[in-house]
C-alpha positions as CSV (number, residue, x, y, z in Angstrom):
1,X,-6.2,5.6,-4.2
2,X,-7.9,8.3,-2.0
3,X,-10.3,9.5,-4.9
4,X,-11.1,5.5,-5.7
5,X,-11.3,4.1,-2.3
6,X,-14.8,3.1,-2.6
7,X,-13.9,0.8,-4.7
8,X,-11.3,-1.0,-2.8
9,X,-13.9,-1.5,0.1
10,X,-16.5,-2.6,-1.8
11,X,-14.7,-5.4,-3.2
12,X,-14.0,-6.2,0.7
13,X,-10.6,-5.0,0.5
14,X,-8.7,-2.3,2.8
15,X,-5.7,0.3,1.9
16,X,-2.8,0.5,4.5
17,X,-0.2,3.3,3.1
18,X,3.1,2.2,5.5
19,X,5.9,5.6,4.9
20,X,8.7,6.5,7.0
21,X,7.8,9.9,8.6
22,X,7.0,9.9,12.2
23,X,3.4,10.0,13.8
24,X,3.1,13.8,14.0
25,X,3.6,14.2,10.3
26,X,1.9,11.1,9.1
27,X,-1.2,12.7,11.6
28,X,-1.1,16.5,10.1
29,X,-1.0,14.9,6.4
30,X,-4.0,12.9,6.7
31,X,-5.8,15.3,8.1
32,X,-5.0,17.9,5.7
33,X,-5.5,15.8,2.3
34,X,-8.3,13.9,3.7
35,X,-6.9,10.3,3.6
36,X,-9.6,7.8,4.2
37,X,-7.3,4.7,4.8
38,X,-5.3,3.4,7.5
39,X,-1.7,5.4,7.4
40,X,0.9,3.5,9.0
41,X,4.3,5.6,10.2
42,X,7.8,3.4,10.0
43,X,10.4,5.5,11.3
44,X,12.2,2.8,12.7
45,X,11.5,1.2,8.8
46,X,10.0,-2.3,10.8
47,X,7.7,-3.0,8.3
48,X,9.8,-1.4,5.3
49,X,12.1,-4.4,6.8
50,X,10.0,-7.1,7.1
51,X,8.4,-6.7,3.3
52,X,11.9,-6.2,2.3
53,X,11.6,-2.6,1.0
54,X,14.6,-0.8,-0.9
55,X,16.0,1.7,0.4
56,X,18.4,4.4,-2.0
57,X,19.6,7.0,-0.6
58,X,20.6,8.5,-3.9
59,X,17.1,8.9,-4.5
60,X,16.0,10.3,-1.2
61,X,14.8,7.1,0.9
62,X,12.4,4.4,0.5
63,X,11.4,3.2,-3.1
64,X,7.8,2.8,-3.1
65,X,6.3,-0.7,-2.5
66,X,3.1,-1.8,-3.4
67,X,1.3,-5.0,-2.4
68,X,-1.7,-7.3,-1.6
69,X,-2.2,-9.8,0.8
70,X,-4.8,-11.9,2.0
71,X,-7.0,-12.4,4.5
72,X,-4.1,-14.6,5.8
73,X,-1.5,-12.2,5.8
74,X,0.4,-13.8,2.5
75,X,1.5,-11.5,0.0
76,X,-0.2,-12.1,-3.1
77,X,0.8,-9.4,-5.4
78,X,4.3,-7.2,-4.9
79,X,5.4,-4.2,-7.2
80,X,8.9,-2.6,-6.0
81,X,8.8,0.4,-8.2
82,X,12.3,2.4,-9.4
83,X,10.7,5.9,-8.9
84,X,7.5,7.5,-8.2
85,X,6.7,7.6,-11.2
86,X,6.4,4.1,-11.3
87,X,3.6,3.0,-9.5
88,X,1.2,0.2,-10.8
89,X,-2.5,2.1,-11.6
90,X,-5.9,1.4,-9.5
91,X,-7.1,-0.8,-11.8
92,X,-4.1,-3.3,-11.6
93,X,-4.9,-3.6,-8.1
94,X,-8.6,-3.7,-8.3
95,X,-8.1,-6.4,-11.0
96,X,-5.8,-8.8,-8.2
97,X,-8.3,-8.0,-6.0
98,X,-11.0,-9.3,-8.1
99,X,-9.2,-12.3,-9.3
100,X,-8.3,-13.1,-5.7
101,X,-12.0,-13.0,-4.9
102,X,-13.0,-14.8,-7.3
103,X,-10.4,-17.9,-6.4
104,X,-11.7,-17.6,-2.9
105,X,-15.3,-18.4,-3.7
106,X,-14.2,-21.2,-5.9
107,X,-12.7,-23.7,-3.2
């Protein structure tokens, strides 16, 4: 998402990456691979809560957990992946994005 982020914020959208490390780390991993988007640290896993993340401890903590929601706050697309290897591609969410844009303008 880094290398593509133009192309979320053209499409007026913005990328929050929520992970469970603390603010120190979240800070010194930013800075050194040049994230453009908002980082969000959940050590007390709040948020991993709240969107109902999985956690498996077998497999080193939090399963990654993608979504979009709108300008409302109501999630409109979810992917709970079973590794990190599993993680939906930019153009999946570019696509929602579009497609959610597009149903805005029409009402």
């Amino acid at each position: 998402m880094r290398d593509h982020y133009a192309e979320f914020t053209v499409r007026g959208a913005e990328i929050v990456a929520v992970g469970p490390d603390g603010l120190e780390s979240f800070k010194k991993y930013w800075a050194r691979e040049k994230i453009p988007f908002i980082g969000l640290p959940d050590s007390e896993h709040s948020v991993a809560r709240m969107y109902k993340q999985e956690i498996n401890l077998f497999k080193l903590g939090r399963m990654p957990m993608n979504c979009i929601l709108d300008v409302n706050g109501y999630i409109r697309y979810i992917h709970y992946s079973v590794s990190r290897s599993d993680l939906p591609d930019n153009e999946t969410f570019l696509s929602v994005i579009d497609e959610l844009n597009a149903s805005s303008k029409q009402t």
